[in-house]
N, C-alpha and C positions, 0 to 999 in steps of 0.2 A: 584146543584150549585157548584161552585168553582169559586177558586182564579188567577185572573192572576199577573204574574209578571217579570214585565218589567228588564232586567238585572238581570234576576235571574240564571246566570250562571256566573258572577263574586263575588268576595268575601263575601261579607254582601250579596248579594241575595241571595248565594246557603246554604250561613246556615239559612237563612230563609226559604226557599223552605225545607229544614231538617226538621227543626221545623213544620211546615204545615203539612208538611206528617206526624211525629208523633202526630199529633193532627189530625189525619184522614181527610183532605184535601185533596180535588183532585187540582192540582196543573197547571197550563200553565203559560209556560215560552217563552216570546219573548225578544230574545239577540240578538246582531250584533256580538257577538264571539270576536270582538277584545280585551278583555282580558278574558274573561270567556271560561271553556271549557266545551262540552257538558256532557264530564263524568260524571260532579259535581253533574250533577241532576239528576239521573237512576231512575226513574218510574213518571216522570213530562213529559208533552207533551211538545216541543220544537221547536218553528217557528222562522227561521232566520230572522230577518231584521232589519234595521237601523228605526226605528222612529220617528226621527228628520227630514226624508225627508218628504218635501212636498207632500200631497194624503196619507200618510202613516197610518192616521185616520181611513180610508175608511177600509181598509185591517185588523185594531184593531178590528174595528169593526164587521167583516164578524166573526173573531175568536170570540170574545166575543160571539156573537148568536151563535156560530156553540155547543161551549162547555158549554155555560149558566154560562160565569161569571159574580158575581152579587157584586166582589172586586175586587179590584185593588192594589197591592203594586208597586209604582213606583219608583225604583233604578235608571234606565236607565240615566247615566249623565256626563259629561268630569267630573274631581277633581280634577285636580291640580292646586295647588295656584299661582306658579311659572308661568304655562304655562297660565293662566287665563289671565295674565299680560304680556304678550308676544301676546297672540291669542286672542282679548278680544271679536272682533267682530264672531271668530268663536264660543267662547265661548257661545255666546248669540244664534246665531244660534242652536249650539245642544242642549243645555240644556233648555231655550225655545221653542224651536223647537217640541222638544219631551212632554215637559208639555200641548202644546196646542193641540198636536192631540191626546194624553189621558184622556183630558177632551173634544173634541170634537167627539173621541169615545164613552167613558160615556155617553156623553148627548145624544146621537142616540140611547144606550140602556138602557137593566137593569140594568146594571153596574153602582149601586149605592152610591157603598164605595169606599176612594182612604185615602190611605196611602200612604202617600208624606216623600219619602228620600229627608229631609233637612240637615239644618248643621247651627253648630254653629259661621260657619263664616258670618251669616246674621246680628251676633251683632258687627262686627270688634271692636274699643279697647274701652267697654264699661267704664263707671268711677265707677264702681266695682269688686270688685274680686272676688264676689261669684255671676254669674250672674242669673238672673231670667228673667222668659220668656217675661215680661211685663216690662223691662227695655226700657227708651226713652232716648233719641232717638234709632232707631235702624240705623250704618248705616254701612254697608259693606265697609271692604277695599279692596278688590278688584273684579273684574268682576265675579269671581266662587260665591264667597260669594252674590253679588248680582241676579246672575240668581235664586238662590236658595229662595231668600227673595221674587222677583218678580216673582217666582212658588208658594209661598204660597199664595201671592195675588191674581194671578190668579185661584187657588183652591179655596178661599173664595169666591169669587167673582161669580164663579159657584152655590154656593148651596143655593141659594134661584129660580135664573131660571130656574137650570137644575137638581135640587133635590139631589146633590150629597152631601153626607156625607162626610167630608176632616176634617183630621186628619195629623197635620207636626209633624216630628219628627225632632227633632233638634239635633243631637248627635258630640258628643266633636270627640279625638282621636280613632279611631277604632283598633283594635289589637289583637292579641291573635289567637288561632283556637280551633273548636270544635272539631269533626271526621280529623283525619290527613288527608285523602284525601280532609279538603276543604281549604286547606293550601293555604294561599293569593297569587293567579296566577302571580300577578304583582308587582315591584319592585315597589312599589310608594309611601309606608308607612317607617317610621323609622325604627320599626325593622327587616323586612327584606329587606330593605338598610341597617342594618349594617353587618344583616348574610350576605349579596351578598359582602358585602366589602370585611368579611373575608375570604368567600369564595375563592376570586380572592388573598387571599392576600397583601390585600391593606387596608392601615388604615382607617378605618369606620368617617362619616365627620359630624362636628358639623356646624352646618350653623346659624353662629353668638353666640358670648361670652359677649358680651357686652350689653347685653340688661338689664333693670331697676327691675334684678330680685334677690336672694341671690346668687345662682353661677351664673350670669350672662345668662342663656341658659332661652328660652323661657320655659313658664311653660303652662301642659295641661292636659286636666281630662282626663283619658285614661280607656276605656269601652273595657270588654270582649266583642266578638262579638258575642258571644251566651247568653250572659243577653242583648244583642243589640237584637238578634232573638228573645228571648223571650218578648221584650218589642214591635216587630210589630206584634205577636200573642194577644199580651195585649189593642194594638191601634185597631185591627179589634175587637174584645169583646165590646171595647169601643164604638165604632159606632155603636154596633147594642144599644144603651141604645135611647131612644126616648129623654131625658133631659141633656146635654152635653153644660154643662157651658164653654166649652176652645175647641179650638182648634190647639193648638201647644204648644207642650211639651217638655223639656231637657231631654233628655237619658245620663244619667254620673251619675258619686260617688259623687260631689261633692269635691271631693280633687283633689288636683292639685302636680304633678310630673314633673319636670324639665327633659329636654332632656338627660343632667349628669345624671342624676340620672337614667332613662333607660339605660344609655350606661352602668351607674355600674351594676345593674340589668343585664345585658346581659355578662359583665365577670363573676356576681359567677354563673347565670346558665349554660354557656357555660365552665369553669373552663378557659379560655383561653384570656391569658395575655396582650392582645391588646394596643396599645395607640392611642388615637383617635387624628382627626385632624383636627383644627378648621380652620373653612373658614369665609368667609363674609355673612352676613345676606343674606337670597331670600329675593325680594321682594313680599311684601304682605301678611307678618310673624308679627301677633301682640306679645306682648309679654309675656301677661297672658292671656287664658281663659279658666275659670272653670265656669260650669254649675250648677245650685242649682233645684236638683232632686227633691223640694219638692211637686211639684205640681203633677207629674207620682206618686210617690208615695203614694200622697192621693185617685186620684182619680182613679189610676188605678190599687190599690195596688202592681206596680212591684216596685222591690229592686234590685239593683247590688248583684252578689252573688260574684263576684272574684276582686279578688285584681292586687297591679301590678307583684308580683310573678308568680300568677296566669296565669296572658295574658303573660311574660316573658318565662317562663316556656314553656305551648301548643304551643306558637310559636317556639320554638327551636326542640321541638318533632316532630312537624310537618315539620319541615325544614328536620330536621335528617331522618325521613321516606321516602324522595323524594330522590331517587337516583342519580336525576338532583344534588341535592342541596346538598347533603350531606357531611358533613365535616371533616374529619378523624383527629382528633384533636391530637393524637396522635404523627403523623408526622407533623401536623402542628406548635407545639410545638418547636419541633425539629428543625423545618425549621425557626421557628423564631429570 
């Protein structure tokens, strides 16, 4: 048997696909490449395609029989909040898109278990600060957050006709790297938008100061992405239990770090003297949320192991190993 996994050659997939393999895993990965590269995953099987195209089911499904996978972790997704709000109708298209012919591949075979990449933007600005999975209302504010909420739906909604076992993962800020080679492909997370600032030389951007916070910068629970790996290692264990009281869990610490405060975080590890620069709020930006890990932690016994030193840190190492990326700080000093 084995796992397939959708988007398992961008960031959070390929340290997943990591993870599986050390867990003796035989592993299949179908990506569309636009931001993953195939290097990331050297001994996974790896099928090109888009999934969100219509009939794309069909072809899941030939691969599931061919290699006998009897999981699913499903990545495959647009993320951006900004553009969700800009593209809302494309938005829906991919990311539902791709949910419903992974559950209408499932339902065709053995492929019993699915591990749903969610997100914590299905709760948009809930009315507490420490949120739990079972807070009401749930209601997304914008389109990304809501395909994601309407993917869990439809995963529920699967597993009593089509016997599938579904498991959401809800996870807060994603960050950090494991292995340097699975260093975040794509410029789309904060910390490396502010390495890439300084890369170019150019002051790294706060997008909005004035939100209803202590320094004003939105605040957010920010998860290594290898205690994120480890906790979809933890969600497949979980579904093989016959008695499974929940089905969608928070992946986070629990504490909450301001945007400021990463950026400070990223001059003592970087030693390099920056001043950032504040712009106008994106839309679709709440302005606190933090996850309340209690319920993974009982039932699944996973724990965050890293802090934000931690994800600050591996992410700058990793930046620094990439030749693309690398920063000579030295002269950059100097040049400043």
């Amino acid at each position: 048997m084995s796992v397939l996994v959708t988007g398992g050659c961008g960031y959070i997939g390929a340290h997943v696909v990591h993870a599986l393999h050390q867990a003796g895993q035989e592993v299949i990965v179908i990506d569309d490449l636009s931001y993953g590269k195939p290097t990331r995953i050297e001994g996974a099987r790896l099928y090109g395609a888009d999934i969100s195209a219509p009939g794309a089911d069909q072809r899941m499904a030939e691969i599931m029989r061919e290699h006998k996978v009897d999981s699913v972790i499903h990545f495959a997704a647009r993320k951006q909040v900004g553009e969700s709000v800009e593209k809302p109708l494309w938005y829906y298209q991919q990311n539902l898109g791709s949910m419903l012919n992974v559950l209408k591949a499932m339902a065709a075979t053995d492929a019993k278990k699915l591990v749903f990449s969610s997100s914590a933007a299905t709760y948009g600005e809930p009315p507490v600060s420490v949120v739990p999975e079972d807070v009401v209302p749930m209601l997304p504010i914008n389109p990304y957050g809501q395909t994601k909420l309407i993917g869990e739906w439809m995963a529920r909604a699967c597993e009593e006709p089509h016997g599938i076992r579904f498991c959401g993962l809800r996870y807060f800020n994603v960050a950090g790297c494991g292995p340097v080679e699975l260093e975040d492909p794509a410029i789309l997370n904060l910390i490396p938008m502010i390495f890439d600032r300084l890369k170019q030389g150019k002051a790294p951007a706060i997008f909005g100061a004035d939100y209803p916070t202590e320094d004003g910068t939105c605040i957010r629970d920010y998860i290594h992405v290898s205690d994120l790996a480890d906790a979809h290692i933890a969600a497949l264990n979980y579904l093989d239990r016959d008695e499974r009281q929940y089905d969608a869990f928070n992946v986070g610490t629990g504490e909450g770090t301001s945007v400021r405060q990463i950026v400070d975080e990223v001059k003592k590890v970087t030693g390099l003297p920056f001043t950032e620069a504040v712009k106008p709020r994106r839309a679709g930006d709440p302005a606190k949320l933090i996850g309340s890990p209690k319920r993974i932690n009982e039932e699944m016994g996973w724990h965050a192991q890293y802090d934000v030193a931690d994800i600050v840190e591996s992410a700058w190492q990793a930046w620094q190993a990439n030749p693309n990326h690398h920063i000579d700080t030295e002269s950059w000093k100097q040049s400043d």
